[in-house]
C-alpha positions as CSV (number, residue, x, y, z in Angstrom):
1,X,24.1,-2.1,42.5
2,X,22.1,-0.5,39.7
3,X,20.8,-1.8,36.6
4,X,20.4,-0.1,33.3
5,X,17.3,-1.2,31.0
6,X,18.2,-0.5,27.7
7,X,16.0,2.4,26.4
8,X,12.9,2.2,24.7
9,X,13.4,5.4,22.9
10,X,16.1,5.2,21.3
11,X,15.3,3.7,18.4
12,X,12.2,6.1,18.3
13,X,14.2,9.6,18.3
14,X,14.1,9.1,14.3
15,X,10.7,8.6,13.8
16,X,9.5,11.8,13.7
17,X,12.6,13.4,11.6
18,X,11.2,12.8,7.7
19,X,15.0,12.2,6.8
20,X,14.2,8.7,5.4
21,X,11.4,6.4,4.8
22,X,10.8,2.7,4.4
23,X,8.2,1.4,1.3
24,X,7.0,-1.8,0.4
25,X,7.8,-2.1,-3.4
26,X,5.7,-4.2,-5.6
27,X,4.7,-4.9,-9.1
28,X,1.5,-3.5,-11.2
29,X,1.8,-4.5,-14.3
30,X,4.6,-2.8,-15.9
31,X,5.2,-0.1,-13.0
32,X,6.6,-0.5,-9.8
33,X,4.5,1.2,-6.7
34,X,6.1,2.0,-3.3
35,X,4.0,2.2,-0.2
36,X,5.1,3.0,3.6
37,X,6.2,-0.2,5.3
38,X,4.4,0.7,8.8
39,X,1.1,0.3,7.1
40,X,2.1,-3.4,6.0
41,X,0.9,-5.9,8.5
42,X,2.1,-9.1,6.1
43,X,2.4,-10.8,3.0
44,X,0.2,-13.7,2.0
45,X,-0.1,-15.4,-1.5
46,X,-2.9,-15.1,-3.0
47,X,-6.0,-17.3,-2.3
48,X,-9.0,-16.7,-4.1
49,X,-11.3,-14.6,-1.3
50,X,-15.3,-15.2,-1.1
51,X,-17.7,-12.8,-3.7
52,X,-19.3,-10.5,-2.2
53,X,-22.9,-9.7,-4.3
54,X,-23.1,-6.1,-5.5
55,X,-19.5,-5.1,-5.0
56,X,-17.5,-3.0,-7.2
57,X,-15.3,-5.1,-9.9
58,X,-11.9,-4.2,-8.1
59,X,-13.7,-5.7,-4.5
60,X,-12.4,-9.2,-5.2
61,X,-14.4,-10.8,-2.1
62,X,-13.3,-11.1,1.2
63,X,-10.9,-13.9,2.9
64,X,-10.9,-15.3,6.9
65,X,-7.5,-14.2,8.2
66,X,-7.3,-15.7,11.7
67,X,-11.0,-14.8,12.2
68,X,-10.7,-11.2,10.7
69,X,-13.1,-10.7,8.1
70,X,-10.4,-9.2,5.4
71,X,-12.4,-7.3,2.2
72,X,-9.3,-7.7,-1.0
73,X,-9.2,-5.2,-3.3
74,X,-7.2,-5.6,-6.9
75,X,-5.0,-2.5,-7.6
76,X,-4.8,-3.4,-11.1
77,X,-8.6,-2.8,-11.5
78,X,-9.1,-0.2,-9.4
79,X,-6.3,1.9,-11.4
80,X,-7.3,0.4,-14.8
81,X,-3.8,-1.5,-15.7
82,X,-4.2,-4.6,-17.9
83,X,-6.2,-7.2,-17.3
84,X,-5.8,-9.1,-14.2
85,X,-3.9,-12.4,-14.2
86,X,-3.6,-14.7,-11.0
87,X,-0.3,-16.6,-11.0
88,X,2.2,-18.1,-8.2
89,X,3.6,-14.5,-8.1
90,X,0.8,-12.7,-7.2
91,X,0.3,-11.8,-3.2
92,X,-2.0,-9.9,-1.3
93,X,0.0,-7.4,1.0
94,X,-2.5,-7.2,4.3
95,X,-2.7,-3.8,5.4
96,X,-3.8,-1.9,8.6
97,X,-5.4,1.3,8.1
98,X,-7.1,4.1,9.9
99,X,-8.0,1.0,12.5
100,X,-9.2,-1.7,9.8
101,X,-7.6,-4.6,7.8
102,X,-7.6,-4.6,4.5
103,X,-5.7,-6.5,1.7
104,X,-4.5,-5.6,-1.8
105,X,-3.7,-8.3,-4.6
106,X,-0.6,-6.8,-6.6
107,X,1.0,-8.5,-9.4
108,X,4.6,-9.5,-7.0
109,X,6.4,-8.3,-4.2
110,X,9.8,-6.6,-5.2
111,X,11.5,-5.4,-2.1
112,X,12.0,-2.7,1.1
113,X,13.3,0.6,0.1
114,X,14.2,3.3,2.2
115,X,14.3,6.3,0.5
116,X,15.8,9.9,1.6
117,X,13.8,12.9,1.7
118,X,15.7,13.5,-1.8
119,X,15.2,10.9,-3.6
120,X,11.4,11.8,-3.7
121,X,9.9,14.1,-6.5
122,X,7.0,15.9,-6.3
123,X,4.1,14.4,-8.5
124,X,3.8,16.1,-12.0
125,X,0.7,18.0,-12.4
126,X,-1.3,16.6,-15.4
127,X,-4.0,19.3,-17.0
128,X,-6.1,16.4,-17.6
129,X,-8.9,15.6,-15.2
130,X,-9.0,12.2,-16.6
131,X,-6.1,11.3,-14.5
132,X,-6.3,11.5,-10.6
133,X,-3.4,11.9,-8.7
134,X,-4.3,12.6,-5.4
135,X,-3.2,9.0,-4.0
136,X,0.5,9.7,-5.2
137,X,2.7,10.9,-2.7
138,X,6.1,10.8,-5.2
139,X,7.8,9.2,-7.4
140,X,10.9,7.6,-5.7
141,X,14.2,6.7,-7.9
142,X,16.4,4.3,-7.0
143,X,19.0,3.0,-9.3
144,X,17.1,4.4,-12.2
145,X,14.2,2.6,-11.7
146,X,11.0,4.9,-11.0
147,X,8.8,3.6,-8.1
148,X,5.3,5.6,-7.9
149,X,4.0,6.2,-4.1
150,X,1.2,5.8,-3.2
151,X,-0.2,7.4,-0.4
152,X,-2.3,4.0,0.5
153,X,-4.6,5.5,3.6
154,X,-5.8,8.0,1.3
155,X,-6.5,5.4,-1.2
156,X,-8.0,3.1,1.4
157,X,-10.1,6.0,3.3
158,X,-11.5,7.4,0.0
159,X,-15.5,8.0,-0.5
160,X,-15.2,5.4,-3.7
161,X,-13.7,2.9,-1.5
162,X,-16.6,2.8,0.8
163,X,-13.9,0.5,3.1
164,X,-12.9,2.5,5.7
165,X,-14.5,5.4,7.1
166,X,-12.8,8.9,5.6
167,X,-13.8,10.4,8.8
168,X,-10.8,9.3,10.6
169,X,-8.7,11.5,8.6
């Protein structure tokens, strides 16, 4: 008598394949931002984190998440949206990236997307060096509602940052 183990890769064999993706949605302000789901460890609500001295403005402080030293970043001041109001809405999403934990403070949670392959546009190319848009992946449509991607590793890994070190990648 032989027993069959269900198999471990099946639910892998569409990984790899691009056809669709999961996001994260949430709120900044007026926009709605998407970002992949496998980078999302969980969703806390906010709790104000611990200053650190000499950090940049959008470095809110750091918080003790089961004995993980977590720095929290504001999105809404590091892309320099309207000023930043704390309310029973406002989460941090806890991320793990290139190897570290890191959380972001966003205004809500909306929901998980998945989004086909088309359903993503390219990101418009602005003239303007002003505006930086090398941490946007797409823009994602659903239901006529734009969601702008961020590509949150790149974000997370980049010299400014100083969180993460952009060697990994």
């Amino acid at each position: 008598m032989q027993a069959h183990a269900p198999s471990a890769t099946a639910d892998k064999s569409r990984a790899g394949d691009g056809a669709d993706s999961e996001f994260l949605t949430f709120r900044l302000g007026a926009e709605s931002y998407g970002i992949e789901i496998l980078k999302v460890q969980e969703i806390r609500g906010y709790e104000t984190p611990t200053s650190i001295a000499n950090a940049p403005p959008f470095i809110k402080g750091v918080i003790n998440l089961r004995g993980v030293i977590v720095p929290i970043l504001d999105l809404r001041i590091k892309f320099q949206l309207s000023e930043a109001k704390y309310d029973e809405f406002t989460v941090a999403i806890i991320l793990n990236i290139a190897g570290r934990v890191v959380g972001v403070v966003v205004d809500s949670v909306s929901d998980v997307l998945t989004l086909s392959e088309e359903s993503i546009r390219p990101t418009p190319e602005f003239a303007s060096a002003t505006f930086d848009t090398k941490y946007i992946t797409g823009l994602g449509t659903v239901d006529e509602q734009m969601i702008i991607l961020l590509d949150i590793e790149k974000l997370m890994t980049g010299a400014d940052m100083a969180l993460v070190d952009s060697a990994v990648h």
